[in-house]
C-alpha positions as CSV (number, residue, x, y, z in Angstrom):
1,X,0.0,0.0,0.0
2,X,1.0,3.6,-0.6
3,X,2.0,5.6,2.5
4,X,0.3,9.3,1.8
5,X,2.3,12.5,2.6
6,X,0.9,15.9,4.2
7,X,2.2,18.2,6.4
8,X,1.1,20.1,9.3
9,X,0.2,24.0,8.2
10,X,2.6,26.7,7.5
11,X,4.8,27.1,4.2
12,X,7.1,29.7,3.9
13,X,5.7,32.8,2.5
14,X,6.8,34.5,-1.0
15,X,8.5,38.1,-0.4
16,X,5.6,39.3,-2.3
17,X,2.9,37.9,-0.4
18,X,4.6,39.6,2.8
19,X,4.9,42.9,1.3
20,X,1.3,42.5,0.0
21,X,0.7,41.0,3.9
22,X,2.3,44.5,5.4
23,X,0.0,46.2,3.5
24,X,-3.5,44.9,3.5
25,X,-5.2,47.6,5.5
26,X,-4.4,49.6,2.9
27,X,-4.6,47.8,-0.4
28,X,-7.3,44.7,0.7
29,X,-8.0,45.0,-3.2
30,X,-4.7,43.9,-4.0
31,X,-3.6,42.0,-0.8
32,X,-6.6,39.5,-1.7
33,X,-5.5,39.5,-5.3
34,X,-1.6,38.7,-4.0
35,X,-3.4,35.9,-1.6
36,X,-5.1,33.7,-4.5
37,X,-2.1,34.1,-6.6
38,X,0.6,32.9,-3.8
39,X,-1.8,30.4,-2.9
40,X,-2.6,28.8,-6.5
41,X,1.4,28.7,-6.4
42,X,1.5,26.9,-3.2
43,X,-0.7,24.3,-4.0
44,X,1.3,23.7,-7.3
45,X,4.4,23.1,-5.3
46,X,2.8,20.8,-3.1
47,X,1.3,18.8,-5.6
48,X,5.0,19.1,-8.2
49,X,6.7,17.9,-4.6
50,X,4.1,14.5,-4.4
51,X,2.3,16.0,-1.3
52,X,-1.1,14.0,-1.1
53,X,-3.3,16.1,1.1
54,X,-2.3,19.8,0.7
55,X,-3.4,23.0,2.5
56,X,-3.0,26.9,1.5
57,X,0.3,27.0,3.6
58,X,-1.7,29.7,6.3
59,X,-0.9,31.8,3.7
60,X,-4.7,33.2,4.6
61,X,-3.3,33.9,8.3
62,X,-1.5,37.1,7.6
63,X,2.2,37.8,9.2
64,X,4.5,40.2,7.8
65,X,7.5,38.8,9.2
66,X,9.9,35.9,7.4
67,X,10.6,34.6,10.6
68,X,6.8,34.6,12.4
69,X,6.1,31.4,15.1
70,X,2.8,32.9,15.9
71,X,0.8,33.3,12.9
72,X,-1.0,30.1,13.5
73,X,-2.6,31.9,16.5
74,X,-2.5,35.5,16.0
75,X,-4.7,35.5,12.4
76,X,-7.8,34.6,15.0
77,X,-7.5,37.8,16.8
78,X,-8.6,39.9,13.9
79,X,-11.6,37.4,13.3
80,X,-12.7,37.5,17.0
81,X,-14.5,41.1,18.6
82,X,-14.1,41.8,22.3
83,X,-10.5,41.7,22.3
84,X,-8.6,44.6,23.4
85,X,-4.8,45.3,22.6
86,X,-2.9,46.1,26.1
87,X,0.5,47.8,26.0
88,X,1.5,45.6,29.3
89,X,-0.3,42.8,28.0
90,X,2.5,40.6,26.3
91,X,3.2,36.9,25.7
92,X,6.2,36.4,28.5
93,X,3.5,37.7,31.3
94,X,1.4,35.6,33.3
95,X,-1.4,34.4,30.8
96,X,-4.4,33.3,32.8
97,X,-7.0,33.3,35.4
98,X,-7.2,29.8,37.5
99,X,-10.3,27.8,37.1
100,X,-11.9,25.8,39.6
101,X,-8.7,23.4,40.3
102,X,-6.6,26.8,41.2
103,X,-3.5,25.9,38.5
104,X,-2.5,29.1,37.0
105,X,-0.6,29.4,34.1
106,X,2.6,31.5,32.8
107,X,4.2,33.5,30.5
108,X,7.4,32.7,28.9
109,X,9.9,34.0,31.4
110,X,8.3,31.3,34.4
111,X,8.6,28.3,31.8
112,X,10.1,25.6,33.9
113,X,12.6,25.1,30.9
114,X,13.7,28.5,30.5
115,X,14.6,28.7,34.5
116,X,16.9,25.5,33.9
117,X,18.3,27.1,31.4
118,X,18.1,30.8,31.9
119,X,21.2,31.9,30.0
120,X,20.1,30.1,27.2
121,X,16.5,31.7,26.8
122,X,18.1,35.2,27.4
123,X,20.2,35.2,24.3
124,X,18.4,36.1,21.7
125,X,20.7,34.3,18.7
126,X,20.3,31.0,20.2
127,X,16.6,31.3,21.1
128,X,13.4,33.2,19.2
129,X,12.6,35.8,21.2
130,X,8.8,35.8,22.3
131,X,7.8,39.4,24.2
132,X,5.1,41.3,22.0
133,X,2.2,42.4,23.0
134,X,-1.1,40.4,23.1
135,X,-4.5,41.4,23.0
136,X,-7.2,40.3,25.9
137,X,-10.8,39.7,26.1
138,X,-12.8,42.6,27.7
139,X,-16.0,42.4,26.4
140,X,-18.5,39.0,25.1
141,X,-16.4,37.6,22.2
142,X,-17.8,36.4,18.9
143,X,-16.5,35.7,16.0
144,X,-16.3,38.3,12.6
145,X,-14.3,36.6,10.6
146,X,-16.9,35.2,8.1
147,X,-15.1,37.1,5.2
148,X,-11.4,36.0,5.6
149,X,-12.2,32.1,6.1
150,X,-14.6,32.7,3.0
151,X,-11.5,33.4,1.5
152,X,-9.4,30.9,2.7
153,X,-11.7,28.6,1.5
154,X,-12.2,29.8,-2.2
155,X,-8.6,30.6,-2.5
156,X,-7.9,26.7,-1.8
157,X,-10.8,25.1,-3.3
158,X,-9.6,27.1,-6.9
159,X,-6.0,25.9,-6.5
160,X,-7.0,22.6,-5.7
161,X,-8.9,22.3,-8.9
162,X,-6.4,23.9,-10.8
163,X,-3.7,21.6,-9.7
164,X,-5.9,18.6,-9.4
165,X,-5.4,17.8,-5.7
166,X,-8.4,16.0,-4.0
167,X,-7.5,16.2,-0.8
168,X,-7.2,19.6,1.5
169,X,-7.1,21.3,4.6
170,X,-7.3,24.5,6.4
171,X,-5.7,25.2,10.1
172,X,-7.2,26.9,13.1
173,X,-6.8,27.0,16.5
174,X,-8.5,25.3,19.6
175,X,-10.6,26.6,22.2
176,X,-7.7,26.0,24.9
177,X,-4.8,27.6,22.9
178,X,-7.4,30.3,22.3
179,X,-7.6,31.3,25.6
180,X,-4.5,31.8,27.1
181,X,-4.6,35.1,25.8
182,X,-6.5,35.8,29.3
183,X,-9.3,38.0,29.6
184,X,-11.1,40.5,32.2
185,X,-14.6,40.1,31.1
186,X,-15.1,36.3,31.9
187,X,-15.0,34.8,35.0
188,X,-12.3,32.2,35.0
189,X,-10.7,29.6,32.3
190,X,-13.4,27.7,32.1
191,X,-16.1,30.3,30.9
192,X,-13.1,32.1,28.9
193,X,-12.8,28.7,26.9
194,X,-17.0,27.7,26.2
195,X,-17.0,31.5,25.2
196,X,-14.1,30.5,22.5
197,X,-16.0,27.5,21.8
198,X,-18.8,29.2,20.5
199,X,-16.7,31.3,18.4
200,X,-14.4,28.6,17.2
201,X,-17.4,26.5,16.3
202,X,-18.4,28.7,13.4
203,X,-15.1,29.0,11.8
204,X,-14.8,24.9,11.9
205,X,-17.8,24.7,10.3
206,X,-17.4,26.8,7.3
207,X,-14.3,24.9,6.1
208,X,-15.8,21.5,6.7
209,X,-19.2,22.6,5.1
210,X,-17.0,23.4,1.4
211,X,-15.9,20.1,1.8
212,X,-12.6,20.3,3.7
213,X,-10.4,19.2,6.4
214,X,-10.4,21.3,9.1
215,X,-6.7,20.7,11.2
216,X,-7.2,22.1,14.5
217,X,-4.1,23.1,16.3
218,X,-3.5,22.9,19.4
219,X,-0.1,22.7,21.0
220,X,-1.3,23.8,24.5
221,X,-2.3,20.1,25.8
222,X,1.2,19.7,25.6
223,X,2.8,22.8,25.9
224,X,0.9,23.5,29.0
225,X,2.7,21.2,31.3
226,X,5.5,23.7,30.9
227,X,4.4,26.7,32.1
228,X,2.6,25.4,35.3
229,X,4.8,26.1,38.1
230,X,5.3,24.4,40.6
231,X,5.3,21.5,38.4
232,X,1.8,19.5,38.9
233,X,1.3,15.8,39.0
234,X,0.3,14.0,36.1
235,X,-3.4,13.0,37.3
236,X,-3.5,16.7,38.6
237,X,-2.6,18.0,34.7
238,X,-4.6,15.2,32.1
239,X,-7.7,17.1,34.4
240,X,-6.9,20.2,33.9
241,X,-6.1,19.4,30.2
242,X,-9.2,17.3,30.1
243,X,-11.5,20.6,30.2
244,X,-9.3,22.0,27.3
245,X,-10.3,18.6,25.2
246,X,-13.9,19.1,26.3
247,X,-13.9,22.7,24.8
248,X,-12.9,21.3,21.8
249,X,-15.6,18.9,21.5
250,X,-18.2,21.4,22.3
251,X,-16.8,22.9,19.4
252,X,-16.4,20.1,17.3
253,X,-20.2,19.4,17.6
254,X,-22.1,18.1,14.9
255,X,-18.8,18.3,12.5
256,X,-17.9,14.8,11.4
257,X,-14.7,13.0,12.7
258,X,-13.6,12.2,9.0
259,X,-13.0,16.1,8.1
260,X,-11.2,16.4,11.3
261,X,-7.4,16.8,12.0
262,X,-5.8,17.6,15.5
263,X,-2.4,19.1,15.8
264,X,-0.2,18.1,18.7
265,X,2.6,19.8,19.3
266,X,5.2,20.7,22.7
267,X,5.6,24.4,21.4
268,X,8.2,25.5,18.2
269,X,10.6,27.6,19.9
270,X,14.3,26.0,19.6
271,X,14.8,25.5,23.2
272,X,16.3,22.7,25.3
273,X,12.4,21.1,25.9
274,X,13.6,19.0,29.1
275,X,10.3,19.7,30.6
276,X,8.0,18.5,28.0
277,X,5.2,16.6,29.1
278,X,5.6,12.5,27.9
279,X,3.5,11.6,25.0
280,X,2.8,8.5,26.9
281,X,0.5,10.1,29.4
282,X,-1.2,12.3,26.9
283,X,-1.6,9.9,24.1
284,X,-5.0,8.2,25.6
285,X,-6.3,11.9,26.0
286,X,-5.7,13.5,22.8
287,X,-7.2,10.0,21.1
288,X,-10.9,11.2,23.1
289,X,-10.7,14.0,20.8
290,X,-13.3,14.0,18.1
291,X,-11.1,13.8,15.5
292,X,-9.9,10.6,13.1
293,X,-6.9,12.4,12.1
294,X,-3.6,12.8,14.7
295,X,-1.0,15.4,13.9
296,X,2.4,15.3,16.1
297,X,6.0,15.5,16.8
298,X,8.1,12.3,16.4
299,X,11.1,13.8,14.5
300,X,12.5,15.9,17.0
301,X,15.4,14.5,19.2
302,X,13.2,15.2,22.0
303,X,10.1,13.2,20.9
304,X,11.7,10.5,18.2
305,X,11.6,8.0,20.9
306,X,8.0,8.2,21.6
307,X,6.8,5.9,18.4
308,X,7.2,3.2,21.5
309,X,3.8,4.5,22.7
310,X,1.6,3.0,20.3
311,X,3.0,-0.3,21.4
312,X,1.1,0.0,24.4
313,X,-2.0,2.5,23.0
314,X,-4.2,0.7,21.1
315,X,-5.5,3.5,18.0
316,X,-9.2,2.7,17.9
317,X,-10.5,1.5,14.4
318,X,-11.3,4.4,11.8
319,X,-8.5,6.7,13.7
320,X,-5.2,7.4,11.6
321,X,-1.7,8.6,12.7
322,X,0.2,12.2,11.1
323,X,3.3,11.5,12.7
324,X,5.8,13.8,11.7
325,X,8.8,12.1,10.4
326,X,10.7,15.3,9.0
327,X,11.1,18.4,11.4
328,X,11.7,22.7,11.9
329,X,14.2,22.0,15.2
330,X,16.8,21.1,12.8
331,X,19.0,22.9,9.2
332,X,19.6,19.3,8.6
333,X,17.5,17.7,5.9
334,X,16.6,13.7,6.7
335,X,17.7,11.3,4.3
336,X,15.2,10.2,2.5
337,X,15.7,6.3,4.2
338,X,15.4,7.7,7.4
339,X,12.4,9.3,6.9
340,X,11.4,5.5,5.7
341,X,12.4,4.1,9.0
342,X,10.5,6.5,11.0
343,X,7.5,6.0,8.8
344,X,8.1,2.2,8.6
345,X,8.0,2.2,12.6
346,X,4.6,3.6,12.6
347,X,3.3,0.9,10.0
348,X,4.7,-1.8,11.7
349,X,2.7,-0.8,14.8
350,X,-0.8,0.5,13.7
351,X,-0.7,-0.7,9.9
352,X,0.4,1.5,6.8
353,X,-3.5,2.0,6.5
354,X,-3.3,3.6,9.4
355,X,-0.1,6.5,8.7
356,X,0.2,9.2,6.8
357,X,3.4,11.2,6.9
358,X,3.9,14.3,7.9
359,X,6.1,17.1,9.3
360,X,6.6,17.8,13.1
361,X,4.9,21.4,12.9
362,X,4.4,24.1,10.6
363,X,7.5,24.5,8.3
364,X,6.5,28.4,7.3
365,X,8.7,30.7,9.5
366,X,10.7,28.1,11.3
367,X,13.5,27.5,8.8
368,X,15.1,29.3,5.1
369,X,12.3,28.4,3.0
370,X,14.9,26.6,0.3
371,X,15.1,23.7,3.7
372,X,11.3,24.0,4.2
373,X,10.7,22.6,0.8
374,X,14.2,20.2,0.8
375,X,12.2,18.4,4.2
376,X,9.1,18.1,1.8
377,X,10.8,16.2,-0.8
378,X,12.5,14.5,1.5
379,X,9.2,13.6,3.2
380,X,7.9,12.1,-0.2
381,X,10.8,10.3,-1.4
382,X,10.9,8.6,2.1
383,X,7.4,7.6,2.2
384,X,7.8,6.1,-1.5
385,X,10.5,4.2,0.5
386,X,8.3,2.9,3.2
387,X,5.7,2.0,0.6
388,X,8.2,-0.5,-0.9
389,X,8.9,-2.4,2.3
């Protein structure tokens, strides 16, 4: 059988569609002109590449920046009202209210990884930096972003035709991630997340009711873990991140499993990641999601290893595995054979039926576009590989 290849989201971005990007308040006109052209282009590439099930690279969730690790959550502020930008209000502060099991979580700077290693996260050249400002909830949110997904989904659906893909996908983010943006209007996490619910709920449903994937991303489950301090136990966090899944599935409600992806991920900054929460403890959960597609990092150096899970985690029937067999943390492009021993691993375990290969996280804004699209073939030629035996 023939193993399929995706990836997770973000391609890099032409120069032109940034500049056009940088100026959209000004020009919408001919920023949504620049949009359909880079994305017809995108979806080319994919398909030229041998990429099965192809997206619009977020090229729809604007960022101006070459090097931008927030896109995939930031394009969701201008499609949400009762958010309010606050000059104090940035990403390394303390990021939420506590909910009824009193965990509180934090910004950057009181990650459990960046106090290990301190010098490390302070210099810049070795680590993105991460302090910008962040807008919070201070009023009833809802969502206004009918027009841009509207456009997200036409720009893909016409470069899917044109490049005679059959398969495709559009990314955005969970309730959970959502909300860690905090907010002074609702009363704790909980009632912050149902409120995103609601809103998220619309935009899932407008890409899965043109006929597409929706990929929901959602590294917090993971990521989470990290900026909880003091460190909590592992029953005490698979609770708290079981109201995060919940929100989700209120979300998720009345969309089918089959035009569902879910995006695991422990964060993309290049940091040490000693405290990332095991994949063994979280696997179980994340599988409860109503999803039958499971995107995650298995590439990494930190998170290779964890392919051992499924020999204990049974993957209910009808659910498929998007393990990422090529990754951003590294310059290095994966031999193609490699790449076929991760994906074989996977195969071997849960049946080639059951895998589709894929890339640890968004490629877009991680790494020099000319290695972003190196991993990619890479990616194909290895899964042609694998498909061998």
């Amino acid at each position: 059988m023939s193993i399929r290849t995706t990836h997770v989201g973000s391609l890099p971005r032409t120069e032109a569609l940034l500049k056009a990007n940088a100026m959209r308040m000004d020009d919408p006109t001919g920023f949504a002109e620049q949009l359909t052209d880079a994305v017809d282009e995108v979806v080319a590439k994919q398909r030229s590449i041998g990429i099965d099930v192809v997206n619009d690279g977020e090229y729809g969730h604007a960022t101006t920046q070459s090097q931008d690790f927030g896109s995939w959550w930031t394009y969701s502020f201008d499609r949400t009202s009762g958010l309010e930008l606050r000059p104090d209000n940035v990403w390394d502060t303390r990021v939420a209210k506590s909910g009824a099991d009193g965990i509180v979580l934090t910004g950057m700077n009181d990650r459990r990884d960046r106090q290990i290693f301190r010098a490390v996260y302070d210099d810049a050249s070795a680590v993105h930096p991460t302090t910008r400002q962040r807008p919070q909830a201070v009023a009833e949110i809802d969502y206004i972003g009918q027009q841009a997904v509207a456009a997200d989904v036409s720009n893909l659906r016409h470069a899917m035709e044109a490049a005679g893909a059959t398969d495709g996908f559009l990314c955005a983010i969970a309730p959970g991630a959502a909300s860690r943006i905090g907010s002074s209007h609702h009363a704790d996490d909980e009632e912050f997340m149902d409120a995103w619910a609601r809103v998220l709920h619309q935009e899932y449903k407008a890409i899965t009711d043109a006929g597409l994937v929706v990929q929901v991303d959602d590294p917090s489950i993971a990521e989470n873990f990290d900026q909880i301090d003091p460190e909590p136990s592992v029953e005490d966090y698979l609770a708290f991140t079981a109201k995060r899944v919940a929100a989700l599935n209120t979300a998720l409600e009345g969309i089918p499993a089959e035009q569902v992806r879910f995006h695991l991920c422990w964060g993309s900054w290049n940091g040490p990641h000693t405290t990332d929460f095991p994949m063994a403890e979280l696997a179980e959960l994340m599988l409860t999601i109503n999803a039958k597609y499971y995107t995650f990092e298995a590439a990494g150096s930190r998170h290779e290893h964890e392919w051992e899970v499924w020999k204990d985690v049974a993957l209910p029937e009808g659910k498929v595995l998007l393990p990422g067999v090529v990754t951003h943390h590294t310059n290095i492009v994966e031999h193609p054979r490699l790449v076929a021993q991760r994906i074989g691993r996977f195969a071997d375990l849960v049946g080639d039926q059951n895998v589709i290969a894929s890339t640890d996280c968004g490629l877009g804004g991680r790494i020099h576009p000319d290695i972003a699209w190196a991993k990619l073939d890479a990616l194909v030629e290895g899964a042609q590989i694998a498909s061998k035996g």
